[in-house]
C-alpha positions in Angstrom: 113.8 68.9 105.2 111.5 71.2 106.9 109.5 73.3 104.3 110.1 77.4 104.4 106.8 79.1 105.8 106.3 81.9 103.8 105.0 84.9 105.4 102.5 87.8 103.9 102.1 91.5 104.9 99.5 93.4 103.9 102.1 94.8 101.8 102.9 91.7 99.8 99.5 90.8 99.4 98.7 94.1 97.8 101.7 93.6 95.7 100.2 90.4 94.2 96.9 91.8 93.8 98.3 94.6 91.5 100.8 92.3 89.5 101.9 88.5 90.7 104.9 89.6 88.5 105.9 92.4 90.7 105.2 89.9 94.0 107.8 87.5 92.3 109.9 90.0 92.2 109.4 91.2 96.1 109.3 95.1 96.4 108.3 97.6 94.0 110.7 99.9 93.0 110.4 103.0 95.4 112.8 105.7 95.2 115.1 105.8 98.2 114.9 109.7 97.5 111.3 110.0 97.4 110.2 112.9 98.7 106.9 111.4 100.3 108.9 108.3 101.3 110.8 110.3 102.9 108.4 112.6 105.1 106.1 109.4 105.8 109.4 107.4 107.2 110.5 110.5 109.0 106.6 111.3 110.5 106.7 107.7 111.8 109.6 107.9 113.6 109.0 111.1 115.3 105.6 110.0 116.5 107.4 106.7 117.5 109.9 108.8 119.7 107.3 111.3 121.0 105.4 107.6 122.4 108.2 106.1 123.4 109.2 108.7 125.6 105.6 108.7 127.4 105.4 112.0 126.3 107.9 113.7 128.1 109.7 115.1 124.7 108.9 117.8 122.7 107.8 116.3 119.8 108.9 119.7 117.8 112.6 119.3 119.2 112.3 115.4 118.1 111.1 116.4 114.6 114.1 118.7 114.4 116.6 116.1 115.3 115.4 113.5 112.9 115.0 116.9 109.9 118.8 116.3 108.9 118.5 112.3 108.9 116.1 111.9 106.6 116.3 115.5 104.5 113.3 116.2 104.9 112.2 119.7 102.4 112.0 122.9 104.2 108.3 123.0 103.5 107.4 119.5 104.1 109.1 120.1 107.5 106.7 122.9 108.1 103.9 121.1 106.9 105.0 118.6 108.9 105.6 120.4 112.4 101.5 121.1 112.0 100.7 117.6 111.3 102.6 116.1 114.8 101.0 119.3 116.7 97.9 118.1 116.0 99.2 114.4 116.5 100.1 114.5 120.4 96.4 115.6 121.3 95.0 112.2 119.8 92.6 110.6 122.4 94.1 107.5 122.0 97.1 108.7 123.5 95.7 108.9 127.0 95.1 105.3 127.1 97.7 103.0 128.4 99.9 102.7 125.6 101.4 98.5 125.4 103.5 99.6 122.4 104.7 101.3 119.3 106.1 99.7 115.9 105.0 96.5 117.3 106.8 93.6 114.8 104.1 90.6 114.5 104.7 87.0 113.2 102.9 84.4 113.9 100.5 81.3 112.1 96.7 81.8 112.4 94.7 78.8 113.4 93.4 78.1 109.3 97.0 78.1 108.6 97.7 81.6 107.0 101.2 82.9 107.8 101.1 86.4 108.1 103.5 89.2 109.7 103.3 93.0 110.1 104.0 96.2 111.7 101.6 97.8 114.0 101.9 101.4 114.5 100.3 101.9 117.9 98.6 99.6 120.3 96.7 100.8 123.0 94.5 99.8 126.0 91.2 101.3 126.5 90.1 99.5 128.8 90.5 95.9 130.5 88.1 94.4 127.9 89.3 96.6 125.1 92.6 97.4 122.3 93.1 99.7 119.6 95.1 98.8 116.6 95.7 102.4 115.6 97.5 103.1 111.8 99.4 106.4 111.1 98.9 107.7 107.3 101.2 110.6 106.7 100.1 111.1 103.2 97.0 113.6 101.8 94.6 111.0 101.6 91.0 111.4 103.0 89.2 108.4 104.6 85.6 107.4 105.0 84.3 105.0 106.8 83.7 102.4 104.4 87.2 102.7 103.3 88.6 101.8 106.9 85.8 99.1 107.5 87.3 97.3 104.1 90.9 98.0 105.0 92.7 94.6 104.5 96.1 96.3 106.5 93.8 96.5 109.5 92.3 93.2 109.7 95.5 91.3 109.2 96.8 93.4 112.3 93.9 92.2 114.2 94.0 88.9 113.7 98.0 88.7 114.4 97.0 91.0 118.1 94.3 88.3 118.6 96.3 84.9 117.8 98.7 86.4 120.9 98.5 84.3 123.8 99.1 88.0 125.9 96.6 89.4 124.3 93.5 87.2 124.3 92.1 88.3 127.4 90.4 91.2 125.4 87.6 91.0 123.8 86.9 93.7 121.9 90.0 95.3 119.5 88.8 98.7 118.0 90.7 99.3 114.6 91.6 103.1 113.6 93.1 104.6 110.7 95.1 108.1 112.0 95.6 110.2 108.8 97.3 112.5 111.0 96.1 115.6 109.0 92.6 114.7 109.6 90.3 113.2 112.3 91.1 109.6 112.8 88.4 107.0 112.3 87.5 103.4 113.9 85.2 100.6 113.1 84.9 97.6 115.1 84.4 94.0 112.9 82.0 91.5 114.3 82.8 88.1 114.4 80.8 87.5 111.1 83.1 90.2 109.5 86.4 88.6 110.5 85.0 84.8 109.7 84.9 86.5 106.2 87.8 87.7 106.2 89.7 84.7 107.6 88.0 82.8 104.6 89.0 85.2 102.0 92.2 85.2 103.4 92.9 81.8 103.6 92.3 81.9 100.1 94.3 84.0 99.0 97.0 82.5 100.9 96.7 79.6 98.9 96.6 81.5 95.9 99.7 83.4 96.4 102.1 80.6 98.1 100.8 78.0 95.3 101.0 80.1 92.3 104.0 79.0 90.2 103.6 81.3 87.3 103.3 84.3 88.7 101.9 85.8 85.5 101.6 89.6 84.8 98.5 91.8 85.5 98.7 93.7 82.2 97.7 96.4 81.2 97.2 98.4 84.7 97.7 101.9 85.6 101.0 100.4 87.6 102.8 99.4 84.5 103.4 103.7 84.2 106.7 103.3 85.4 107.1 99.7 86.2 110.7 99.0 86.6 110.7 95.6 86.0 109.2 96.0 82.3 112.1 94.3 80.8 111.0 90.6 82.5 107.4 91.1 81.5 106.6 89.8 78.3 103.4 91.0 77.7 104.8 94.4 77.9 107.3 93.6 75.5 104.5 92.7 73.2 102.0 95.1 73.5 103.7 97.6 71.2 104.0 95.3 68.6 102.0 94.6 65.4 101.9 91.5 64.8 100.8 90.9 68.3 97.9 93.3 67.4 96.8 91.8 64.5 95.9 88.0 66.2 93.5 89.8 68.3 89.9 89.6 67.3 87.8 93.2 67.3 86.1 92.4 70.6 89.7 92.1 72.3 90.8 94.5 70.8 88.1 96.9 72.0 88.2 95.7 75.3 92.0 96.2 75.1 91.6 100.1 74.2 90.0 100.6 76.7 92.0 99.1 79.6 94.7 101.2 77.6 92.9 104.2 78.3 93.9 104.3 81.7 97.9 104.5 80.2 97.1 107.3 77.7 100.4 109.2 78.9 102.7 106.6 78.0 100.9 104.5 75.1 99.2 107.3 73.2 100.7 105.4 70.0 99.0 102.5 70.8 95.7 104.8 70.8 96.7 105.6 67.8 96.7 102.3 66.4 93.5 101.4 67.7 91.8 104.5 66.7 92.6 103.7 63.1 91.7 100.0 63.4 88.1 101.0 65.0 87.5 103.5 61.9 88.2 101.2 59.2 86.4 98.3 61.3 83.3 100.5 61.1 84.1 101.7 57.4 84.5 98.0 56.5 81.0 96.7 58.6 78.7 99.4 58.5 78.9 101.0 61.4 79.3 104.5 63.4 82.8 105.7 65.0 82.8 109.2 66.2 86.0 110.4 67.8 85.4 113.3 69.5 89.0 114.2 70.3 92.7 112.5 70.0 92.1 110.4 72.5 88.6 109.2 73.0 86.4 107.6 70.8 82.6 106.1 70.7 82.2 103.4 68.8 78.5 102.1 68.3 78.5 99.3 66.7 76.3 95.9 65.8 78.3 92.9 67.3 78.2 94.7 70.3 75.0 96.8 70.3 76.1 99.7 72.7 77.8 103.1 72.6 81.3 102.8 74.5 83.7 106.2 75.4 
């Protein structure tokens, strides 16, 4: 019986990253009535129709005929109506276009199986593709952020390991944030080779991990809707669970809590009172200098911590 190939996205992958738990359990739990899920899946497809129609819509009349579909908010729509004017006087756009919402699958030659969506693909010359990726969202970009960006590197390789497609040998990789100017880096081969190793790794990682253990605490676990299978959330708010840890855990604890202060301030609490009498009971200083912070300078350790 054949084995099932499992296939990652660059989605997935960033899943496990955040919490193996949460890849385990496939998709994280996104609002269907998310009002920026909503306006990104609603930009996409109006720039998809405006592409697909080698520009011979107006894109205004296409983002009026999708507004209904996917309710869209009266001022996101006019937010919106700026963001796809700007869109349709992208350079890349006057390039032979070879498609939009491509749907990749395919086995690279180290054996990673990997899939994915490409936004825009374009020809810019004979010797030359762009992978281009639409962000609707308010996010700025720099360049070092697109020159790490795993998304785009996984879309390159999947473009490259195309039989139609390896006549090119350069691929430019752009980020669009639609609401700003788009940027583009270009990996050398040394750059990929990393990647493909670091990859291939995680590959491994993912597909031969059987546990699928929890990454807690993270900022993620605000909200989390899958608390009730993680059992290291169920035991974080309990005392007796508290009480096994050692002081340097539990420091180091506090402060990975820090980032959760909205939702655990009790568990502050708690550790704001064990660091005082900790100090009371070993000589050493704890100034808290409001509810929720506190410096602890203390011998075991021999540094001031906030």
């Amino acid at each position: 019986m054949n084995k099932k190939i499992i296939y990652l996205s660059p989605s997935s992958i960033n899943l496990y990253l955040t919490c193996p738990l949460l890849y385990k359990n496939k998709k994280v739990d996104i609002k269907k009535d998310s009002r920026f899920l909503r306006y990104g899946s609603w930009a996409h497809k109006c720039t998809e129709e405006y592409v697909k129609s080698d520009a011979k819509k107006d894109i205004l009349k296409i983002a009026k005929s999708n507004f209904t579909k996917y309710d869209i908010d009266l001022d996101d729509f006019l937010d919106g109506q700026k963001v796809l004017k700007r869109f349709i006087n992208r350079e890349y756009l006057q390039y032979k276009i070879l498609g939009s919402e491509i749907k990749l699958q395919d086995i690279l030659s180290n054996g990673v199986a990997l899939r994915g969506i490409i936004d825009l693909l374009v020809e810019r010359d004979h010797e030359t593709l762009e992978v281009i990726d639409y962000k609707s969202g308010w996010k700025f970009y720099t360049l070092s952020m697109i020159n790490k960006n795993m998304q785009l590197k996984v879309y390159k390789n999947l473009v490259l390991n195309q039989e139609e497609y390896k006549q090119y040998k350069n691929i430019i990789l752009t980020i669009d944030p639609l609401r700003y100017e788009p940027l583009s880096v270009v990996h050398d081969e040394v750059d990929n080779e990393t990647f493909l190793d670091w990859i291939s790794e995680m590959y491994t990682k993912i597909t031969k991990d059987n546990d699928l253990k929890p990454n807690f605490p993270n900022p993620f676990c605000k909200g989390c809707h899958i608390t009730n299978l993680c059992e290291d959330y169920k035991n974080y708010n309990k005392f007796d669970f508290k009480l096994k840890m050692d002081v340097n855990k539990k420091l180091e604890h506090y402060y990975q809590l820090k980032n959760l202060k909205k939702v655990l301030n009790q568990d502050l609490d708690y550790y704001k009172e064990f660091f005082k009498d900790y100090a009371h009971k070993n000589n050493t200083d704890v100034v808290s200098s409001n509810k929720y912070e506190l410096k602890i300078k203390n011998n075991y350790m021999g540094l001031i911590k906030k």
